[in-house]
C-alpha positions as CSV (number, residue, x, y, z in Angstrom):
1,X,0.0,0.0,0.0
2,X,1.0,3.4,-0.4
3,X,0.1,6.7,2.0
4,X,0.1,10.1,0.8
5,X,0.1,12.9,3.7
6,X,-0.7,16.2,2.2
7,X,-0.3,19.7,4.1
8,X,-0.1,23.4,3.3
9,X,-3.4,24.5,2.2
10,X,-5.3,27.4,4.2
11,X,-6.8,30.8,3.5
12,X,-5.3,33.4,1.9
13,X,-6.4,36.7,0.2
14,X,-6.2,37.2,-3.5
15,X,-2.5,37.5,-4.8
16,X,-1.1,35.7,-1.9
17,X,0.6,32.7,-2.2
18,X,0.6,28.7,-0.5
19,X,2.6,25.9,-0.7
20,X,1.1,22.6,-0.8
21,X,3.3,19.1,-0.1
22,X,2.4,15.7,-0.5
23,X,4.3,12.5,0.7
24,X,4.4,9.5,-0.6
25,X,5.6,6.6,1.7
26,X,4.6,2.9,1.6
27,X,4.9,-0.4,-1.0
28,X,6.8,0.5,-4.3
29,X,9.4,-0.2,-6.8
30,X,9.3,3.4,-8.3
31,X,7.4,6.8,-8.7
32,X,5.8,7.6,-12.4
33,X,4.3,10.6,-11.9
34,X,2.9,13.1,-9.5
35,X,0.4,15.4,-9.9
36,X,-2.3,17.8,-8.0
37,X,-6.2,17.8,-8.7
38,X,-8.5,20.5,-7.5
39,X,-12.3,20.5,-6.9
40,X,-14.5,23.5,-6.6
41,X,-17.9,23.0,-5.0
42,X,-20.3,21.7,-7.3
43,X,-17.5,21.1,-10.3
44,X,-15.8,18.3,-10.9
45,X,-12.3,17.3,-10.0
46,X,-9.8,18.7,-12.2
47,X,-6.2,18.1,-13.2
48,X,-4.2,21.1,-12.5
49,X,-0.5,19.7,-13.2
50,X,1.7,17.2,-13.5
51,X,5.4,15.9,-13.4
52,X,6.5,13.1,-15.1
53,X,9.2,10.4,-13.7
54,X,11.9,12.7,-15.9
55,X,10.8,15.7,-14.6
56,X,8.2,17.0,-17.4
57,X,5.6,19.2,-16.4
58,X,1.8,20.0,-17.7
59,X,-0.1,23.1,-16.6
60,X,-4.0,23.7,-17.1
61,X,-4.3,26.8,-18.8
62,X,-5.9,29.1,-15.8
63,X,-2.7,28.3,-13.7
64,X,-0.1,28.4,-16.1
65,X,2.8,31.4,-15.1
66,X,1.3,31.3,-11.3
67,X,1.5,27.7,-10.3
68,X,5.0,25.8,-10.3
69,X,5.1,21.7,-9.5
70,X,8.3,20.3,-8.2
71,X,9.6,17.3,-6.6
72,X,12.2,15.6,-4.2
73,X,12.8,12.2,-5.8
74,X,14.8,11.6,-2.6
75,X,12.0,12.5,-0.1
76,X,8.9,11.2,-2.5
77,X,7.3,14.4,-2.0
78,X,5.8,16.8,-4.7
79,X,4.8,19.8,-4.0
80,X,3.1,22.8,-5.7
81,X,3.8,26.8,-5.1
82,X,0.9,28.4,-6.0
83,X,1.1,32.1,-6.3
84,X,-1.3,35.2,-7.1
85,X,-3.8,33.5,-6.3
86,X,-7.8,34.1,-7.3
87,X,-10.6,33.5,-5.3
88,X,-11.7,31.2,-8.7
89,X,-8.9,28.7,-7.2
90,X,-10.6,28.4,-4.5
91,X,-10.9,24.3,-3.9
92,X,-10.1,21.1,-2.0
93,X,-6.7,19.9,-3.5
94,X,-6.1,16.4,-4.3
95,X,-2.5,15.0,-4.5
96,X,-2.6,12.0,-7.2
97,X,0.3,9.2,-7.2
98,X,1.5,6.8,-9.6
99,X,3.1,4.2,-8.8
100,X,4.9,0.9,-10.5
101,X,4.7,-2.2,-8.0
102,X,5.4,-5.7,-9.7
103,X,5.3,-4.1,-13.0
104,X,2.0,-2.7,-12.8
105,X,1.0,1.0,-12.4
106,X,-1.2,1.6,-9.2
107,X,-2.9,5.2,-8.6
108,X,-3.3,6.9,-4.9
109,X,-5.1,9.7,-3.9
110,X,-4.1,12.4,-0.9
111,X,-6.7,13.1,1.8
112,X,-7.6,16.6,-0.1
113,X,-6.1,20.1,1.8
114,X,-8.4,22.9,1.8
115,X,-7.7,26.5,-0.2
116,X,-9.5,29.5,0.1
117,X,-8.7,32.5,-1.6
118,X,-10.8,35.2,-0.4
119,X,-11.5,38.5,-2.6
């Protein structure tokens, strides 16, 4: 099994800044990739970014130049600086995990960390 312990979210006002972490500990032969999820009240869950095994990254559109994913292979922790932020990114944030255990790729999910951007 794998655990994921998120922290870091909170409230802010707009154009203020958080850091969120997420650490993966547990069962595995190796990381793929690592990646944060966001889901506003009454929306679905969204992928906000990504970083590959090699260090790639994907933004969505609305957080690209103000969000920046990185991550501590030696620690198994990804985090994600989020700056100027908008009360529209207000959500609960979802760390998401891949994993490769006996040559198959497993997916875990954090517990979800609270951000509130007020106006």
């Amino acid at each position: 099994q794998v655990q994921l312990v998120e922290s870091g979210g909170g409230l802010v006002q707009a154009g203020g800044s958080l850091r969120l972490s997420c650490a993966a500990s547990g069962s595995f032969f190796s990381i793929n990739t690592m990646g944060w999820y966001r889901q506003a009240p009454g929306k679905q869950r969204e992928l906000v970014t990504v970083i590959t095994r090699d260090g790639s990254t994907n933004y969505v559109d609305s957080v690209k130049g103000r969000f920046t994913i990185s991550r501590d292979y030696a620690k198994n922790t990804v985090y994600l600086q989020m700056n100027s932020l908008k009360p529209e990114d207000t959500a609960v944030y979802y760390c998401n995990v891949v994993v490769t255990r006996q040559l198959r790729n497993y997916a875990y999910w954090g517990q979800g960390t609270q951000v509130t951007v007020s106006s």
